[in-house]
C-alpha angles and dihedrals in degrees: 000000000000087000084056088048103055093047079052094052091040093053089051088046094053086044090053097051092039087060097046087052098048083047090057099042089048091052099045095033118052111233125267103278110008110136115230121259112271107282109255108210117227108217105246085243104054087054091046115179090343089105099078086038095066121107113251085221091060099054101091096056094090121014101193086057086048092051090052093049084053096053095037091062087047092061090037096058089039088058099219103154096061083041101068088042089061095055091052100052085061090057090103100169146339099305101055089041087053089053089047090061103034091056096034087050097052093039093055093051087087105053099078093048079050095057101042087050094053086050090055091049101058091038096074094043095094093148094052101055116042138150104242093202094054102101088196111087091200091047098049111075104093095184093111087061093050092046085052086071097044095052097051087079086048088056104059094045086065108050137012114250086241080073110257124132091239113145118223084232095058084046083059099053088043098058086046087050093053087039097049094042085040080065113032154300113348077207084069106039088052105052084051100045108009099115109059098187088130081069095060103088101048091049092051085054096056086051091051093043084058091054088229110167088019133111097274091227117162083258094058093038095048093044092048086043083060095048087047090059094044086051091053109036085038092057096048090063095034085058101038084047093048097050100049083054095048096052095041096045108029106022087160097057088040091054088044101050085038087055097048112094116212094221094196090058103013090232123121125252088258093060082101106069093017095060082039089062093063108016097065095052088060091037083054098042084055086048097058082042093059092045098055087047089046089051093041086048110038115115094184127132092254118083123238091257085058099050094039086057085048082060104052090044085060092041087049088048104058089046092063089037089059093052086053081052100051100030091077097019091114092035114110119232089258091062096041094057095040081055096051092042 
């Protein structure tokens, strides 16, 4: 009897460490499965010079972070940021600021039909992106939720978030109306820059960044989902950059567009760049979030090594694409065609 007690007590014994073991191992170990929080970005800037600090040992702990470090020492070595302010410092008056908007405007309208497209895309790639520990074929494809991240910045571009059905492109179109009609006569604006062929190529470019009418391979999606964070990261520093021009340099025109009510949407004439300076840093944070789902997903015949490259091919392109941009955005027609002559 006291032999039987003590195997009792030593089973318990055994229960009661095995438990406290499992315990431990569940709140230090993610379980199997359970997909990562959404990836935050850190603006370059908050983190300072932190990034080539960083232990190389360290840099597999979190991907998307990873990923981030990645882009951010794209731009950094592109040198975007001084790029565009330098283009502003050369806005010298009204004239030149009125060609800035009427060419960023126009060059921004395409974005949000990009992105919707590239959701799409990926949506209806249910054999590409699958969860390889799921045992239920028809349970398995995970696309719609990369396309879910994708579509959050398309959104936005749609709608206001007071609830109107405002598009950011008619906002646009909105802040270069009041600009043009701050300054002077919309008669005159239009007979000098009414027809905006010159615009046509580079809005073909950021379709075609974007992959949209093409076959929709890994090699198409990754590459537009690079193009898709470049878009994103790139505008929140555009915008940032643009308003603190704006106010610094025309706070006339700034009081003025900030005191104009919308009445169709009962936002100001300023909704347009003040929403930009918040919403794209948290387009761009779902995006980052789509792309590590898409890498931890995909089932093609390329390895993750491979597709990340493919992003930041995408991500590389449409740096260089927004410096084309830029690089002619306060040159008249004239000057464009004796350029390209």
């Amino acid at each position: 009897m006291a032999c039987s007690s003590k195997v009792v007590l030593a089973v318990l014994a055994a229960t009661l460490l095995r438990a406290q073991l499992c315990s431990l191992a569940f709140t230090t170990v993610p379980p199997t499965g359970r997909r990562p929080e959404p990836c935050r970005s850190v603006s370059l800037q908050a983190r300072g010079g932190q990034i080539a600090s960083k232990p190389s040992h360290e840099l597999d702990t979190n991907p998307g972070a990873d990923l981030r470090r990645e882009l951010d020492k794209i731009l950094v070595n592109a040198g975007s940021k001084h790029f565009l302010m330098d283009v502003l410092n050369k806005i010298d008056g009204p004239q030149n600021l009125i060609r800035f908007w009427h060419k960023y405007t126009t060059f921004n309208g395409d974005f949000a039909g990009g992105s919707a497209s590239l959701a799409g895309a990926f949506h209806v790639r249910r054999d590409l992106f699958r969860d390889s520990k799921e045992p239920i074929s028809a349970c398995a494809d995970r696309s719609a939720e990369i396309a879910s991240h994708i579509f959050f910045a398309t959104e936005d571009e749609y709608a206001t978030r007071e609830g109107s059905r405002l598009t950011h492109r008619r906002l646009g179109q909105i802040l270069l109306s009041e600009t043009v009609k701050f300054y002077g006569s919309p008669i005159v604006h239009e007979a000098r820059w009414g027809e905006e062929y010159e615009m046509n190529n580079i809005l073909m470019k950021v379709i075609d960044g974007y992959r949209v009418n093409q076959a929709h391979t890994a090699e198409d999606l990754f590459f537009a989902l690079g193009w898709h964070l470049g878009s994103e990261l790139l505008a929140d520093e555009e915008f940032n950059l643009m308003d603190d021009f704006m106010k610094s340099n025309f706070p006339d025109l700034v009081a003025h567009l900030s005191s104009t009510v919308v009445p169709e949407a009962g936002v100001v004439a300023y909704h347009w760049i003040k929403v930009h300076t918040y919403v794209e840093e948290e387009h761009f944070s779902h995006g980052l979030d789509a792309t590590m789902r898409a890498i931890d997903s995909y089932s093609g015949p390329h390895s993750k090594v491979q597709v990340h490259e493919m992003v930041l091919d995408g991500f590389r392109a449409f740096a260089d694409f927004q410096q084309e941009f830029f690089g002619s955005i306060l040159s008249t027609h004239t000057e464009l065609v004796e350029r390209r002559a």
